[in-house]
C-alpha positions as CSV (number, residue, x, y, z in Angstrom):
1,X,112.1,135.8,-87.6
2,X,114.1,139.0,-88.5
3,X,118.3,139.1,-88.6
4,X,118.7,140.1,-85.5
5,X,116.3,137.4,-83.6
6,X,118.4,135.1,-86.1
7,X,121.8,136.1,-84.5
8,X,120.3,136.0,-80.5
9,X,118.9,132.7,-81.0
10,X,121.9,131.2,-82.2
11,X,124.1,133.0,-79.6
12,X,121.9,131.9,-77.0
13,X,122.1,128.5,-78.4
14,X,126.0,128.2,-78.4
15,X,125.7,129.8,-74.9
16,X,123.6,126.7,-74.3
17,X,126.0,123.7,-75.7
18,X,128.9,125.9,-73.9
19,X,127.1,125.8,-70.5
20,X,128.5,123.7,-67.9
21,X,127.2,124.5,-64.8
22,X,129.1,122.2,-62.8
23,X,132.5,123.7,-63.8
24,X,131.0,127.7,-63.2
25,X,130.0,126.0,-59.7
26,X,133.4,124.1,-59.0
27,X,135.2,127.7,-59.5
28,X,133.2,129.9,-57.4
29,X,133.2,127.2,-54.4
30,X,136.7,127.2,-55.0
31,X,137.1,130.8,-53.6
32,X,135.3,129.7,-49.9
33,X,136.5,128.9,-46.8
34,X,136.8,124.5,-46.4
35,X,134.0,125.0,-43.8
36,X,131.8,127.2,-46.2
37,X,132.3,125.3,-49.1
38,X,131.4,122.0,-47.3
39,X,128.2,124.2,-45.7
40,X,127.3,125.1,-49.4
41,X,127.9,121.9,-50.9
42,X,126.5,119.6,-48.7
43,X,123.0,121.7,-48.4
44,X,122.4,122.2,-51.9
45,X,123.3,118.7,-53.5
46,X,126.9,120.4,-55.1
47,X,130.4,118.3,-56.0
48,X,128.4,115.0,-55.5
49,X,127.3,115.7,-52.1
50,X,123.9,115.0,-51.0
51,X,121.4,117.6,-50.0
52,X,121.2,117.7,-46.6
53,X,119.3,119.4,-43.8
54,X,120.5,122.4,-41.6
55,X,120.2,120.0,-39.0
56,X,122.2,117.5,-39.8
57,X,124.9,119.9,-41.2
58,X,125.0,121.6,-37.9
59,X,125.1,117.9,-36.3
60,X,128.3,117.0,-38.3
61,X,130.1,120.5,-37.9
62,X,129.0,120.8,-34.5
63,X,126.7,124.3,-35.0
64,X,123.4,124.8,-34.2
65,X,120.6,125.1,-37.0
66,X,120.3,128.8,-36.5
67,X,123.9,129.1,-37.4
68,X,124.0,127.1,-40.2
69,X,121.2,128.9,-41.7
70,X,122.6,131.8,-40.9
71,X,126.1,131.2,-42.5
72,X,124.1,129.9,-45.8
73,X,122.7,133.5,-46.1
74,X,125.5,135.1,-45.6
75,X,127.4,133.4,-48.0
76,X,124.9,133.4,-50.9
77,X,124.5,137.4,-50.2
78,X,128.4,137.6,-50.4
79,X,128.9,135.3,-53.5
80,X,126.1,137.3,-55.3
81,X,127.9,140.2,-54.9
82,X,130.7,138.6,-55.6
83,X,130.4,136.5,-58.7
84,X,128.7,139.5,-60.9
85,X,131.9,140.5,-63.1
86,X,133.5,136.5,-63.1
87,X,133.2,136.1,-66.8
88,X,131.8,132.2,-66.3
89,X,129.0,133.4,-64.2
90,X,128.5,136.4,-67.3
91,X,127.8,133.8,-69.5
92,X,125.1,132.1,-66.6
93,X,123.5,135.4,-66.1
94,X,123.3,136.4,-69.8
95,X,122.2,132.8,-70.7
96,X,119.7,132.3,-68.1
97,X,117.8,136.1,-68.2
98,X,118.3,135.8,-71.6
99,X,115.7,132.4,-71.4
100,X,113.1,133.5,-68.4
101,X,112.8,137.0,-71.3
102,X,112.0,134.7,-74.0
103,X,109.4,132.8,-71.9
104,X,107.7,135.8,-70.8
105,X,109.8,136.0,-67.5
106,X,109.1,132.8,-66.1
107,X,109.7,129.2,-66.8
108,X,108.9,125.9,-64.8
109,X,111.8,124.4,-63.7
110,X,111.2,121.4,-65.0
111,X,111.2,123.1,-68.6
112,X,114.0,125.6,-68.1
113,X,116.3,122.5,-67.0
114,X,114.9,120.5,-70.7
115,X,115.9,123.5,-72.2
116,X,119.4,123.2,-71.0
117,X,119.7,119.7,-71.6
118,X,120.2,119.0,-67.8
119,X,119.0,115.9,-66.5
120,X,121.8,114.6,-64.3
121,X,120.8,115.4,-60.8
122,X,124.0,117.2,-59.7
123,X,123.6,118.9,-62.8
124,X,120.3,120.3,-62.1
125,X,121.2,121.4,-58.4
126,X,124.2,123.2,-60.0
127,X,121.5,125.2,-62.3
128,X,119.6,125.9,-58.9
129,X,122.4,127.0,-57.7
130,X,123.8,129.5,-60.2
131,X,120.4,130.7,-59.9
132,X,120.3,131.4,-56.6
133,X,123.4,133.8,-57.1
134,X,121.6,135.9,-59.9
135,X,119.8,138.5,-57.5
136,X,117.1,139.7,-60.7
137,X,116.3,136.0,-60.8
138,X,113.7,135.2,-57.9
139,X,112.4,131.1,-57.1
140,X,109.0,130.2,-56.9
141,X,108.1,127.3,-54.8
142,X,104.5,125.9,-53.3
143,X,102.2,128.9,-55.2
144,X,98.5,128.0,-55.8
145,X,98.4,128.8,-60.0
146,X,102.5,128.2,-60.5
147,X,104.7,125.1,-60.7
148,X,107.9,125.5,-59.0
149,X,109.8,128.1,-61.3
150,X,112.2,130.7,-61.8
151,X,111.3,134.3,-62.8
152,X,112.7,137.6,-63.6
153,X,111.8,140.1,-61.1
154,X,109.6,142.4,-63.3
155,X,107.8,138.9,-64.3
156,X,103.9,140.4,-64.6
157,X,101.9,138.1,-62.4
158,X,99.1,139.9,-63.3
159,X,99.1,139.4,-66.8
160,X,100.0,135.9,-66.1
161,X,96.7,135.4,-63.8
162,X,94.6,137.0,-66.4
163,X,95.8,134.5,-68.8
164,X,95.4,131.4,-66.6
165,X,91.6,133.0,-66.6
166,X,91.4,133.0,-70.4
167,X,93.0,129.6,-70.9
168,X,90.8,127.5,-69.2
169,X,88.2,129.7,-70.7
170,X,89.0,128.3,-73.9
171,X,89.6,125.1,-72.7
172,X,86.3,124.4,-70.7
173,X,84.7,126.0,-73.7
174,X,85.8,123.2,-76.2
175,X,85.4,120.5,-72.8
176,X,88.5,118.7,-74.6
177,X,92.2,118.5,-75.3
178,X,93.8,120.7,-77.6
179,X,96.9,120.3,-79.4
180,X,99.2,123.6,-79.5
181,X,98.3,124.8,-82.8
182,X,94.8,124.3,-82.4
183,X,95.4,126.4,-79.0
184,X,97.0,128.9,-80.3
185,X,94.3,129.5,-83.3
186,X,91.5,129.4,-80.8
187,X,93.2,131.5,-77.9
188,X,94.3,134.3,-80.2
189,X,90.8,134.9,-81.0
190,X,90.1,135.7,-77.4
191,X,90.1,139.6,-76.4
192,X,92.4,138.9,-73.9
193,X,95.1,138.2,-76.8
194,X,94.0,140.5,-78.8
195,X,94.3,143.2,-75.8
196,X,98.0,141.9,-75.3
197,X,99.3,140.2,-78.4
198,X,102.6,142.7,-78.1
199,X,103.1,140.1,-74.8
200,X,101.9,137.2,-75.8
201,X,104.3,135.3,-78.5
202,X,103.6,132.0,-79.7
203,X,106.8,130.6,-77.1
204,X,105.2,132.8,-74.3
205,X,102.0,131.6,-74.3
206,X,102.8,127.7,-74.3
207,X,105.5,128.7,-72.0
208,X,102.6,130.1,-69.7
209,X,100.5,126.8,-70.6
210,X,103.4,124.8,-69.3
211,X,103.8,126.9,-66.1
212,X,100.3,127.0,-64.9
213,X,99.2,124.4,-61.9
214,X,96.0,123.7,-63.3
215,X,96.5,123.0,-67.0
216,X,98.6,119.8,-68.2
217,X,99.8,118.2,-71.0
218,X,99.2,114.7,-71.8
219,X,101.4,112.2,-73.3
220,X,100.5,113.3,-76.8
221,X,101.5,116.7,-76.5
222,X,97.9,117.8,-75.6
223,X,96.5,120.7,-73.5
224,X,93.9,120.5,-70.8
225,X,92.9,121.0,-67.4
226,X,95.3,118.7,-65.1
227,X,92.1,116.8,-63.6
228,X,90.4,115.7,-66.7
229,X,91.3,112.4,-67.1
230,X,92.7,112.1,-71.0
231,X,95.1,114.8,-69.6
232,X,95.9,112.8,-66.6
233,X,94.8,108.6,-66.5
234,X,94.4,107.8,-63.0
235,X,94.1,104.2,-63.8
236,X,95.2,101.6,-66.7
237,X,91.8,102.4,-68.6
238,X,92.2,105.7,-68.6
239,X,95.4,104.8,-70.3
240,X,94.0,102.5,-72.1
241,X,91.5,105.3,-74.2
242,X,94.1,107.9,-74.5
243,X,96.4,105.7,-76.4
244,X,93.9,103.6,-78.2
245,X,92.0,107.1,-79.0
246,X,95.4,108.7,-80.8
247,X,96.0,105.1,-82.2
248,X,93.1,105.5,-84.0
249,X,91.4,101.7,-85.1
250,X,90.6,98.8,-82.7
251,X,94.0,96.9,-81.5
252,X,94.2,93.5,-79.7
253,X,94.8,93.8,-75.8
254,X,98.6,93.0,-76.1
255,X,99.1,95.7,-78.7
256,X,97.6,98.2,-76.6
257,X,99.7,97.2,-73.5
258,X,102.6,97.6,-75.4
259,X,101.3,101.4,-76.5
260,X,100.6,102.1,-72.8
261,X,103.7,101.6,-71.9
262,X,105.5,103.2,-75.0
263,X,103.5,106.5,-74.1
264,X,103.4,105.9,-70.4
265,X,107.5,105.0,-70.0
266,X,107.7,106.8,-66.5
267,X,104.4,105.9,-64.5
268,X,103.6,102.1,-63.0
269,X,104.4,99.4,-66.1
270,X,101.1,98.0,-67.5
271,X,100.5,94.1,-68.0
272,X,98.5,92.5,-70.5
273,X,96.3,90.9,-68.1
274,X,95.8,93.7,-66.5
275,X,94.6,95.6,-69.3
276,X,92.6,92.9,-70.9
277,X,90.6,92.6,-67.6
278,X,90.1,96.5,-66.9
279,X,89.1,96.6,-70.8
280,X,86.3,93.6,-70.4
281,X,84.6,95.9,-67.5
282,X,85.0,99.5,-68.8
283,X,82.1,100.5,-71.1
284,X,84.3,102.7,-72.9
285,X,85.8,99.9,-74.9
286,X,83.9,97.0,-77.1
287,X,85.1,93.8,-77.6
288,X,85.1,94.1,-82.1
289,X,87.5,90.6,-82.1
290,X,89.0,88.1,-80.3
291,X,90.7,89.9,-78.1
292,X,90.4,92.9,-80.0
293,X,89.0,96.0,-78.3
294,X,87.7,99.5,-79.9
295,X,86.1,102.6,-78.5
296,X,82.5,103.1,-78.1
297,X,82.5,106.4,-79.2
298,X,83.8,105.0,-82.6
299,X,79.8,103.5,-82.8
300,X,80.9,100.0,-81.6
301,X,78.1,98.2,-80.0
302,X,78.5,95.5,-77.5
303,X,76.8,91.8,-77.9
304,X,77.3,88.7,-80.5
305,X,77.4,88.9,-84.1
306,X,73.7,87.8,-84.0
307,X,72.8,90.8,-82.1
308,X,74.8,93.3,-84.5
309,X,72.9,92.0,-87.6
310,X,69.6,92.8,-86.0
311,X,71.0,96.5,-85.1
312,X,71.5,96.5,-88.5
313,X,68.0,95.5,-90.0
314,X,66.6,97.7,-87.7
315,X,68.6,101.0,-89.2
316,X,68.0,99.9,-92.4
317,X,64.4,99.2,-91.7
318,X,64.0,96.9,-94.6
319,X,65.2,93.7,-95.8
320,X,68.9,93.8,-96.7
321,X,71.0,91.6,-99.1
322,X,73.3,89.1,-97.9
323,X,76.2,91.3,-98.4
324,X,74.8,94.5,-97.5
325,X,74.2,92.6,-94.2
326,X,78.4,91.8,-94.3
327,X,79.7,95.0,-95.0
328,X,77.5,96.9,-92.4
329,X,78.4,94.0,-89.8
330,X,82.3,94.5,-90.3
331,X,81.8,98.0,-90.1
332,X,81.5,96.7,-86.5
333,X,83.1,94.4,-85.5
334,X,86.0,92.5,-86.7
335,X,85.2,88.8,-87.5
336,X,85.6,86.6,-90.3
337,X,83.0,86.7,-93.2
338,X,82.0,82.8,-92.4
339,X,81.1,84.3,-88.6
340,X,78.8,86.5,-90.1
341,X,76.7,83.8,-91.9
342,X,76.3,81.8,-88.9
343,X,74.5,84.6,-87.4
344,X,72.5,85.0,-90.1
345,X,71.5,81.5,-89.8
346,X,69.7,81.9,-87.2
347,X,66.1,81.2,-88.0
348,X,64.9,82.3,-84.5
349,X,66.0,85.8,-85.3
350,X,66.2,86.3,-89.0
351,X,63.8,85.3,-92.1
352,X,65.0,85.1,-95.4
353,X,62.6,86.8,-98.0
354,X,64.5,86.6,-101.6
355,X,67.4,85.2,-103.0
356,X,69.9,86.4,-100.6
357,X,67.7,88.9,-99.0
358,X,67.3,88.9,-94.8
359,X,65.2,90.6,-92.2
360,X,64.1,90.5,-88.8
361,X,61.7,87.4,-87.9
């Protein structure tokens, strides 16, 4: 980062701890009509009133829902003409084009509200508010390929759809999640970066991730399409193998309840019992322990201990020592040594041939 990105970053960041969008609102409601301000405050959520219909404005104030709607447009028209050369809503415009630029024109609103630091709801409508007023500032609600957003009015939706189509390119190319950087090393090898690299900054092109419909990010901070299911768990086993997959070794049940619901604060709170019986059923998870659980993939194989030490024998394809037999066997499962000797015991299944030497009867 050169001097002068130095000094607009850190202006735009005191821009952002100064920002109080509730005060810039307060002032310019201030300068309405009683009847206008109520109109105003009442429809979009503003000085603690509730967002309401036209309807039921018009209801209260005894106007129709044409007029209401009406007066709304006139009065955002007016304040937006209005409002440019008040030096609070300077400071709005500055800080907010100043953001939607650095994003590449656009940002979800979900994102651009994080990076305010908004997360009151009276906040937020004030934000969509001041918004509103800035007339090179346009919303985007209900598109196909968009989350709801705010962009600048030159925003290039054509360069944005022909990086959607290179995105999930790489994406469906690797068929799993990738973390940012490994995004970013992948997707700047495309020839669509390499066309547009002058565009296409590091913040942009997450920025663009984030905005998309169709791509997600999971709880680990992992890119994907939005319907594969380690981007988005449908159920408790889904979230059961993201967690226990980033977790990274075989957990009891409890344990990965507990992660579940660590990584999963804001969906439907998980219960051991729940999870123990969704992890008995799924074929994705093997029971190493009592009550322990790892993933398949990790070469777990389901069955007793007696049925591990012949999946053993067999790969060898010889007769194995006594602690050979051990060490392959906990490679698999999670028991105590003495569990592994019963097994062994077994004369119906195993033979022994030396001193301490086993194989298959």
């Amino acid at each position: 980062m050169g001097i002068l990105d130095t000094i607009i970053d850190t202006k735009r960041t005191d821009l952002v701890k100064e920002f109080e969008p509730i005060v810039v609102v307060g002032k310019i409601l201030d300068q309405l009509k009683e009847r206008d301000k109520e109109i105003l405050s009442r429809r979009y959520g503003l000085r603690g009133a509730n967002e309401q219909t036209l309807e039921a404005i018009g209801k209260d104030l005894k106007l129709t829902r044409e007029r209401v709607r009406q007066i709304e447009k006139a009065l955002l028209k007016q304040l937006q003409s209005h409002v440019k050369s008040q030096p609070e809503m300077l400071k709005t415009r500055e800080l907010l084009q100043s953001l939607l630029s650095e994003h590449g024109g656009i940002m979800a609103e979900a994102d651009l509200l994080e990076r305010l630091g908004v997360e009151a709801v009276e906040e937020a409508n004030a934000v969509r508010f001041l918004l509103l007023l800035i007339e090179e500032v346009t919303s985007i609600r209900g598109h196909e390929h968009i989350r709801d957003a705010w962009a600048a009015l030159q925003f290039d939706t054509a360069l944005f759809n022909k990086f959607l189509v290179a995105a999930k390119s790489v994406l469906e190319e690797a068929a799993k999640p990738h973390g940012a950087e490994r995004f970013l090393e992948r997707f700047k090898g495309t020839d669509f970066y390499k066309e547009h690299a002058e565009h296409l900054s590091d913040v942009v092109i997450l920025n663009f991730l984030g905005t998309a419909k169709h791509i997600s990010k999971n709880a680990f901070g992992e890119y994907g399409l939005a319907h594969w299911r380690d981007i988005t768990p449908r159920d408790v086993g889904d979230k059961a193998y993201l967690v226990l997959k980033h977790h990274g070794k075989p957990e009891h049940y409890t344990q990965i309840t507990e992660l579940i619901n660590k990584h999963h604060p804001g969906s439907r709170k998980a219960y051991k019992e729940t999870v123990h019986n969704e992890l008995i059923k799924d074929k994705r998870f093997i029971l190493v322990g009592r009550g322990i659980y790892a993933l398949a993939e990790w070469g777990y194989k389901s069955g007793v201990v007696a049925d591990v030490i012949a999946e053993v024998l067999v790969a060898a394809g010889r007769a194995l020592g006594r602690d050979e037999i051990i060490d392959e066997v906990l490679k698999r499962r999670m028991v105590k040594k003495n569990t592994i000797l019963v097994g062994l015991s077994n004369k119906k299944r195993f033979v022994k041939v030396g001193k301490n030497q086993y194989q298959l009867l």
